[in-house]
C-alpha positions in Angstrom: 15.4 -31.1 -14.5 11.7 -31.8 -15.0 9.4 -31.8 -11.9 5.7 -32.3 -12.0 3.2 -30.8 -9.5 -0.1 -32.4 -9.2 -2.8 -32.9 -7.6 -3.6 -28.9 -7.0 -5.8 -25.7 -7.2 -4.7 -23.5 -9.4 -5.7 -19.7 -9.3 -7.8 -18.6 -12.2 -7.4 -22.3 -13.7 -9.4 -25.5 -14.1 -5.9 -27.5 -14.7 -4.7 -29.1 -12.0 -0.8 -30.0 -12.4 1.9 -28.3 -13.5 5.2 -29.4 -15.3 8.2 -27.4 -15.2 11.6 -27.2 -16.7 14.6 -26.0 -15.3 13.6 -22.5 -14.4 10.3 -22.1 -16.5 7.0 -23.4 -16.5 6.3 -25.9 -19.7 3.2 -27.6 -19.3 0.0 -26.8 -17.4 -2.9 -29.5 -17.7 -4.7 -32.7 -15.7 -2.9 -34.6 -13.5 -3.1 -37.3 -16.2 -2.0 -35.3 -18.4 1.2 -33.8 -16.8 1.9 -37.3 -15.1 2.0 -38.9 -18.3 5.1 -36.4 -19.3 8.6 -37.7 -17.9 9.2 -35.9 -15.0 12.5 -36.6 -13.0 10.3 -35.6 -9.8 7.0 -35.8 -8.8 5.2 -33.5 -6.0 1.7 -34.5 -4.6 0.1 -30.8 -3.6 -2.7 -32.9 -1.7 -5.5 -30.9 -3.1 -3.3 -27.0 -1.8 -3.7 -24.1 -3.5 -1.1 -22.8 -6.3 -0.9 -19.5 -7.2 1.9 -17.2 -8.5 4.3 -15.9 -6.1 3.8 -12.8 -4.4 5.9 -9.4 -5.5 6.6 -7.2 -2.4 8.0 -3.7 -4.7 9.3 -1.4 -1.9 11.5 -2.6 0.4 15.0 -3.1 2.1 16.2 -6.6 1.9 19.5 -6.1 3.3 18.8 -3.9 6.1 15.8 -6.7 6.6 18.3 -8.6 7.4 20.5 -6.7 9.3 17.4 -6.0 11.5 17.1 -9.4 11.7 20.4 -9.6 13.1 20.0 -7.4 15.5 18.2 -6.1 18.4 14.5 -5.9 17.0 12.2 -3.7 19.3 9.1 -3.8 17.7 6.2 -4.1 20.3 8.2 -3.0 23.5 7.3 -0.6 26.0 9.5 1.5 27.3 10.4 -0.6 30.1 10.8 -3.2 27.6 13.1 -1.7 25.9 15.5 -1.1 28.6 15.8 -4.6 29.6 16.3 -6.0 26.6 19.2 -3.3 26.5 20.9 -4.3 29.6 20.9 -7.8 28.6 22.0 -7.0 24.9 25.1 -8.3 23.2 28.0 -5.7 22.7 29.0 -6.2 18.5 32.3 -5.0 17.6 31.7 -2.4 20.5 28.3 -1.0 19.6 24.4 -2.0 20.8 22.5 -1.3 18.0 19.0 -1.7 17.4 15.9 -0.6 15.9 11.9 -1.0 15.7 10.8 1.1 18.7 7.2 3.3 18.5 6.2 5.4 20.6 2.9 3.6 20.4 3.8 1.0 22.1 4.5 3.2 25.5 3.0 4.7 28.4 1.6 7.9 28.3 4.1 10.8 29.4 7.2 8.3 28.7 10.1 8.8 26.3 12.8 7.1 24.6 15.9 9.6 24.7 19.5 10.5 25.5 18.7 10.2 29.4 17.2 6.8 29.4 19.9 5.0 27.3 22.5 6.8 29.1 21.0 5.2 31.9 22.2 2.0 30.3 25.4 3.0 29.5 27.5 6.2 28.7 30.9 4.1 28.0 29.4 2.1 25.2 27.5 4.2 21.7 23.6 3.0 21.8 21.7 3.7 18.6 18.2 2.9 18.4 16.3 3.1 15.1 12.7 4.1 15.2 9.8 1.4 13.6 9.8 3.8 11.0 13.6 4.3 10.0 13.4 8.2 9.7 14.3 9.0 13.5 16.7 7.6 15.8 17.5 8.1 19.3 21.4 7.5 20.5 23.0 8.2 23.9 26.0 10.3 24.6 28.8 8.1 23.7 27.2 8.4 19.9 27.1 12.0 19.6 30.3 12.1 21.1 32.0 9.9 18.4 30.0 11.7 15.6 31.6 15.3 17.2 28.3 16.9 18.2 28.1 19.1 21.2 25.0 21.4 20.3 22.0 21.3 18.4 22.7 20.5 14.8 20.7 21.6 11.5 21.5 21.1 7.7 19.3 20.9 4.7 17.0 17.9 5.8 18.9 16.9 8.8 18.5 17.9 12.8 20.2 16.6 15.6 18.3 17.3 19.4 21.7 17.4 21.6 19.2 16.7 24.7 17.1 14.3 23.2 19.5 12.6 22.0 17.3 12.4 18.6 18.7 12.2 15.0 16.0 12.7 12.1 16.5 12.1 8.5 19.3 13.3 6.6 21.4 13.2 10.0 20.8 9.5 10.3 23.9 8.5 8.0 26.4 10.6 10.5 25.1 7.7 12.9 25.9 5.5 10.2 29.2 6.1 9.4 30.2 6.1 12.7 28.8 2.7 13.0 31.2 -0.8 12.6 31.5 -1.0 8.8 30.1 -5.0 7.9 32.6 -6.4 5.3 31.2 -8.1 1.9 30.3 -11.5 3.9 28.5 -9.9 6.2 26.3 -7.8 4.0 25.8 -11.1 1.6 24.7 -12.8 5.1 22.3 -10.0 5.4 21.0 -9.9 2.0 20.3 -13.9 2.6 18.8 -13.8 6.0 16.1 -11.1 4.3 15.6 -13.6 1.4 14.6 -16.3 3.5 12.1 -14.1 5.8 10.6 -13.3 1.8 10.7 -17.0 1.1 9.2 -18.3 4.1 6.2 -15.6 3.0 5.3 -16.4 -0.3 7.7 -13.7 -2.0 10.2 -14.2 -4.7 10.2 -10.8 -6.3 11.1 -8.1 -4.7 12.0 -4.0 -5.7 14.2 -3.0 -2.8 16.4 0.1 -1.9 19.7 -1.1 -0.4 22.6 1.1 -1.7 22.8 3.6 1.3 20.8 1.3 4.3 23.7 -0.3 5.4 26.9 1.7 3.9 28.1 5.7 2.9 27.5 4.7 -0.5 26.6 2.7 -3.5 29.0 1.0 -4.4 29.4 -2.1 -1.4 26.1 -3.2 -2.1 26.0 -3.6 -5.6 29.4 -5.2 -5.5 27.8 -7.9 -3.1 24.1 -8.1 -5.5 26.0 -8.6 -7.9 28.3 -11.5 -7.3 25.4 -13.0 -5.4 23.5 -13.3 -8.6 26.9 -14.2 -10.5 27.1 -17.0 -8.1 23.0 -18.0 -8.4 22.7 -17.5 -4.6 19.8 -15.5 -4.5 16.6 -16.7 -3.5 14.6 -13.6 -4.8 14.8 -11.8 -7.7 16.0 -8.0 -6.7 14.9 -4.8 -8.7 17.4 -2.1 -7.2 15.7 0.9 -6.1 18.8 2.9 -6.5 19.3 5.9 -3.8 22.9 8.4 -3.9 24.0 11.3 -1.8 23.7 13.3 -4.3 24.0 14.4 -8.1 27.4 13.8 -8.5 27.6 9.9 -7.1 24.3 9.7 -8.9 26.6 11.0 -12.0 29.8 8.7 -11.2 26.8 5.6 -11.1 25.4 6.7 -14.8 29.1 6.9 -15.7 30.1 3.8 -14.7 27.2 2.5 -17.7 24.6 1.5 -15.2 21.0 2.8 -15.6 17.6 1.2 -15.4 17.0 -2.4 -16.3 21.0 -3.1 -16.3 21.3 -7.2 -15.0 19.5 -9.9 -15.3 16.1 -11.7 -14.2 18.1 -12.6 -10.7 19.5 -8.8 -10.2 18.6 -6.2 -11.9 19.0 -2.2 -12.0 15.4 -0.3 -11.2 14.4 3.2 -11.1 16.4 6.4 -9.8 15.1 6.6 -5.5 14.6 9.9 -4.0 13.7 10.4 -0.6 12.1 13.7 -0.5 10.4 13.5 3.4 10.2 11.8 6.4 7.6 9.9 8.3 4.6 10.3 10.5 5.2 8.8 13.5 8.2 10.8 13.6 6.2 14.1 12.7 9.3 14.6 9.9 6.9 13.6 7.2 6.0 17.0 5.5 2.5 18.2 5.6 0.8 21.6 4.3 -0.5 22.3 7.7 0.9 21.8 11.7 -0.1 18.3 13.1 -2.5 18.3 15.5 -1.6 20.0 18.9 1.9 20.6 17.3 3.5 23.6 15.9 5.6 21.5 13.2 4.5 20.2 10.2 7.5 18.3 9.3 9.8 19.1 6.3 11.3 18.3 3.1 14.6 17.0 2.9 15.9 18.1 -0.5 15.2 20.9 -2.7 13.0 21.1 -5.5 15.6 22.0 -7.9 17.8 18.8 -6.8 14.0 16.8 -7.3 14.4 18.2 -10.5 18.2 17.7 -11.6 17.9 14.0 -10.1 14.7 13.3 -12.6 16.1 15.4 -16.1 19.3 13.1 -15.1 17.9 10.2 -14.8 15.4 10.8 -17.8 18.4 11.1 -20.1 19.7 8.1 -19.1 16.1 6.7 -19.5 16.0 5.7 -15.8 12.6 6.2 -13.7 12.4 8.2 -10.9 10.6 6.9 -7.2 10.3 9.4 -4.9 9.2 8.8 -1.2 6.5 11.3 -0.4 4.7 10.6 2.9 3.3 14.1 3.2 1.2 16.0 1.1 3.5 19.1 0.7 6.3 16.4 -0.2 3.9 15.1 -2.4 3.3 18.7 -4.1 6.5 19.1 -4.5 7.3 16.0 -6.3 4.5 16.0 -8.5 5.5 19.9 -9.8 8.4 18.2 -10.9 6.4 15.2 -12.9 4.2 17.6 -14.3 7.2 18.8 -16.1 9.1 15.9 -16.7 6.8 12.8 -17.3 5.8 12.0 -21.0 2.7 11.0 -21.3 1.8 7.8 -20.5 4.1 7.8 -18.1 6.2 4.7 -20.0 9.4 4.9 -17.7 6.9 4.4 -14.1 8.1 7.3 -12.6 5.9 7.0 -9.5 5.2 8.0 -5.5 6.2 5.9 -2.7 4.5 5.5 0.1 0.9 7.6 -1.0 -0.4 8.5 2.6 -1.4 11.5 3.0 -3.0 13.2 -0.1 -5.7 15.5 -1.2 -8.1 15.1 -3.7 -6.5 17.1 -6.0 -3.2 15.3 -5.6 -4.7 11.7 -6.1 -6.5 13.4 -9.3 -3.6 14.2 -10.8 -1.2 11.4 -9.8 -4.3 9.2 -11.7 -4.6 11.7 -14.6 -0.4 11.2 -15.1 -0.7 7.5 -15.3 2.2 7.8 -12.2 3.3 4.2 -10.4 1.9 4.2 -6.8 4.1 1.9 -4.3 1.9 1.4 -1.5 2.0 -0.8 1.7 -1.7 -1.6 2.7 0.9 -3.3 6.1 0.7 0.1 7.5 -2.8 0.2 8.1 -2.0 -2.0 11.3 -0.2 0.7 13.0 -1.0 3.6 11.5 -4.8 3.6 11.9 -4.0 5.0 15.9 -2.1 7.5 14.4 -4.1 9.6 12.0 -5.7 11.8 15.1 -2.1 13.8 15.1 -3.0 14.8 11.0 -5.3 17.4 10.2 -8.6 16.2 9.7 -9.2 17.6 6.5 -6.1 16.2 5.3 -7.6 12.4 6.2 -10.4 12.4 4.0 -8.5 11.2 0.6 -5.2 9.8 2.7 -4.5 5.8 2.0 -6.3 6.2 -1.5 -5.3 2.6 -2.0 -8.8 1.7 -3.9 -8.7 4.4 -5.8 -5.0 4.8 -6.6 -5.4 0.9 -7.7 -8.0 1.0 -9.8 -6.3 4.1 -11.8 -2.9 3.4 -12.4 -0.5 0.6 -11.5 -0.6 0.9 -7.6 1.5 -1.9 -6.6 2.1 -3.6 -2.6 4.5 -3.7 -0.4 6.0 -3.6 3.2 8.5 -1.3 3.2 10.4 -3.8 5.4 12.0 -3.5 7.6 9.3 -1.0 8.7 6.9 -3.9 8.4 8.2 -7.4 8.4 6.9 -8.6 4.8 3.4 -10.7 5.2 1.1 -10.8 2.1 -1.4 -12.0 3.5 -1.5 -9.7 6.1 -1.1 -6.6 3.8 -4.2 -8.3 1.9 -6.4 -8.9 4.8 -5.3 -5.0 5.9 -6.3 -4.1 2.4 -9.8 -5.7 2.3 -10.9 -4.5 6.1 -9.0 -1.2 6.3 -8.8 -1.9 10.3 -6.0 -2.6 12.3 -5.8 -5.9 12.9 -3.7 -5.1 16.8 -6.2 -2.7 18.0 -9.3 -2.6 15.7 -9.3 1.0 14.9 -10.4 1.5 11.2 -9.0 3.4 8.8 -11.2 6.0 7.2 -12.4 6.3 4.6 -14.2 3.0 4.3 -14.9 3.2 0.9 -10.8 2.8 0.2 -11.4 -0.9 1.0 -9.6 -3.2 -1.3 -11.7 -5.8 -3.2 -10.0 -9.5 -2.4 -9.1 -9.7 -5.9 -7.6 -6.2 -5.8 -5.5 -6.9 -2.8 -4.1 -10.2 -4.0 -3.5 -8.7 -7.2 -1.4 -5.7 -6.0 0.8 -8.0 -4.5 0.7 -10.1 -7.9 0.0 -9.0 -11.2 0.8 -5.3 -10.4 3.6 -5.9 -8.5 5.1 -7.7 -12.1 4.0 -4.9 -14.3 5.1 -2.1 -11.8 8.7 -3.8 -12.3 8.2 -4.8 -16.0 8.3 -8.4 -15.7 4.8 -9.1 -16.3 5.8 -10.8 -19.6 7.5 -13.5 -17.4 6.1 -13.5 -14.1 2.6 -13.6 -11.9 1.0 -16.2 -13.7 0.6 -19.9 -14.4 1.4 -20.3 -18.0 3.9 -22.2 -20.0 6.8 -20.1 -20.6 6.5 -18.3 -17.9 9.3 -18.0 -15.0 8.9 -21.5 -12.3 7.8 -18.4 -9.3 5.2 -20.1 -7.5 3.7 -20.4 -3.8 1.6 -23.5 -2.3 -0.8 -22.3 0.5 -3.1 -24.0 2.5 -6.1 -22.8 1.6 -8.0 -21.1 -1.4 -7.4 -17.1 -0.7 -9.4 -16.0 -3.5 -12.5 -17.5 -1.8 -12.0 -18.2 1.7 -13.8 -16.2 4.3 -11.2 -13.4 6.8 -11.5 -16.1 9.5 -9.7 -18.7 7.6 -7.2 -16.0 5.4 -5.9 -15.2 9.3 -5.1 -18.6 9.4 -3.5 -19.1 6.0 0.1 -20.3 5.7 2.8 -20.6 2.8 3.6 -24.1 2.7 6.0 -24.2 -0.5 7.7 -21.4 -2.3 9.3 -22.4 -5.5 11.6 -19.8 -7.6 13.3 -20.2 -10.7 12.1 -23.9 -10.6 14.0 -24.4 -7.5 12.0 -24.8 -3.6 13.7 -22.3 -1.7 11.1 -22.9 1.7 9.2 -25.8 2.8 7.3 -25.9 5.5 
């Protein structure tokens, strides 16, 4: 089918129409000139801005959507919290829901065991931090999962009081949890599509095998008939995370490895998770956070960093590894130093990039190593840099820097962030929260507007090697393209706030409209 779009701005184009074919863009001219093709449709842009679509490369699309689905507690107080609890649905005998920050409550208050007990101690609560690395549950959960004491295991504590679960102890929650058939999971994966969609996004690199399920092996089954069956309304480069070596082994085995699939589904780099977060002081630093004794920890051994990459390097498969923390960070980048060929041609890169030192960002720059970074974060994270060391804030967010020395690529790490573009660019460019209006230092790490819309464009494609085929407006070139309301190369802040996606077209067909 042949549709012609006319009547537009185009980014970094005096044409004003395009025509496009099936799935690919054929034609970019005049409106006279792409009106005088036969087009089976024509689609009057009224003078709106066309650009290419936006890439969003860390996220998790089906546990987007599961969130979605689910109890979402972002913004609540405490008190909040509790009401939406009492007043929550019971799902195949479970209330489960996630989003909370401590942020959000009064000082001297705390989520824990106690409170949701309050609620109820006949039916398992599990509530997911914001930030995904911490939950809190009530006494029916640790109960079901057998725990009776405190609990610690390579990357993994449980707080019996507390009621708090942290990092590699999470999936003990998990598997305790109501196990979502195939349906359910492709119902996720399309309810997180459509949030994309309604964005701007139709290309996204997202870690999905262990969000939802024990292991791998669900989720690809469901990706992969959902591309089989062209129901996917973004394109999906699989950030691929395992339990361990030997799944990771059974996975290479199988004759999967990076860039396995097509331009709908496709198999990305090896995903390592390697610390925790901030907020939930699991993130590891080289130093205590402020008024703490902690300073977080590392949730898998260098020597397992270092089988997982060798591995996957055989295989020639790219490593990921979120590092939030500068001793995570260290210890990843020992690894690389050994492992990445120069150049860096597989991508092997750092999720996340928070807090750094100089000598870290130095060498990430001087190792050509992809940065995955979610300018989003700035919004809530600003209020929390007075619990990190304040020499460690001084080169932490390097997003200017980072960008404008290797492929540093946006994101929103969703569900941690609800995916916005615009918002991560406007975050980008000010550096200041945009709830509070707390800045993020330093200033100098502001984003240039070209710089921010481009890490969520052009470097988004090349960090996931489709920039041969996507992020622009040329003939030959994939149909991936958003209609917005105003210029957002050249409008002022004022109006960007303002700016909305009004049609999001991918693989030549409109999967939103507004």
């Amino acid at each position: 089918m042949r549709t012609a779009y006319y009547n537009a701005v185009i980014r970094d184009s005096s044409a004003t129409a395009i025509l496009t074919e099936d799935e690919r863009i054929i034609q970019v001219g005049t409106d006279e000139e792409i009106l005088a093709e036969q087009a089976d449709e024509s689609v009057n842009l009224c003078g709106m801005y066309l650009m290419p679509s936006f890439a969003d490369t860390h996220m998790h699309l089906a546990g987007m959507g599961r969130y979605l689905s689910e109890l979402i507690l972002n913004g609540c107080t405490l008190e909040q919290i509790g009401t939406k609890l009492r007043g929550a649905e019971v799902k195949n005998g479970w209330i489960i829901g996630r989003g909370y920050s401590e942020n959000n409550f009064a000082e001297g208050e705390v989520l824990n065991k106690a409170f949701l007990d309050s609620i109820s101690k006949d039916v398992p609560i599990a509530l997911t931090r914001v930030c995904g690395h911490k939950m809190t549950v009530n006494s029916k959960v640790l109960e079901l999962i057998g725990i009776h004491e405190d609990y610690e295991a390579e990357g993994a504590r449980i707080y019996f009081e507390t009621g708090a679960v942290e990092e590699n102890a999470i999936p003990m929650v998990h598997a305790a949890e109501p196990v979502p058939d195939e349906k359910t999971l492709m119902e996720y994966i399309e309810t997180g599509a459509a949030y994309c969609n309604k964005k701007g996004i139709t290309i996204v690199g997202s870690d999905d095998f262990l969000s939802i399920l024990e292991n791998y092996k669900g989720m690809l089954n469901a990706f992969e008939k959902m591309s089989f069956q062209n129901r996917l309304t973004v394109r999906v480069n699989e950030q691929c995370e395992f339990n361990d070596v030997k799944e990771f082994s059974e996975f290479l085995d199988e004759g999967y490895t990076m860039d396995v699939g097509n331009d709908l589904f496709r198999i990305g780099p090896l995903k390592l998770i390697t610390d925790g977060s901030m907020g939930a002081h699991t993130a590891a630093l080289s130093k205590p956070y402020v008024n703490d004794t902690q300073s977080g920890y590392v949730c898998i051994s260098e020597d397992d960093i270092r089988i997982f990459v060798q591995l996957a390097n055989r295989f020639n498969m790219s490593t990921i590894a979120h590092a939030i923390g500068d001793a995570a960070v260290d210890a990843v980048l020992r690894v690389f130093d050994d492992e990445v060929l120069e150049g860096n041609p597989l991508h092997h890169g750092l999720v996340h990039c928070q807090i750094m030192r100089k000598d870290q960002v130095e060498k990430v720059i001087a190792k050509k190593l992809s940065c995955y970074i979610q300018t989003q974060f700035i919004d809530e994270d600003s209020q929390m840099m007075v619990m990190i060391p304040e020499d460690l804030r001084e080169y932490s967010y390097p997003y200017r820097t980072l960008y404008e020395g290797t492929i540093a690529s946006n994101g929103s790490d969703a569900p941690v962030e609800l995916p916005d573009p615009i918002r991560g660019i406007i975050l980008a460019e000010t550096r200041k929260s945009i709830k509070n209006g707390i800045p993020m230092a330093p200033e100098s790490e502001r984003m240039s507007r070209r710089q921010a819309i481009d890490s969520f464009v052009e470097a988004g494609c090349r960090q996931l090697f489709m920039e041969d085929r996507l992020g622009r407006i040329e003939p030959g070139y994939y149909a991936d393209f958003i209609v917005l309301d105003n210029n957002i190369d050249t409008c002022d802040l004022e109006t960007l706030q303002k700016t909305e996606v009004q049609m999001t077209v991918m693989n030549g067909r409109t999967v939103f409209e507004k």
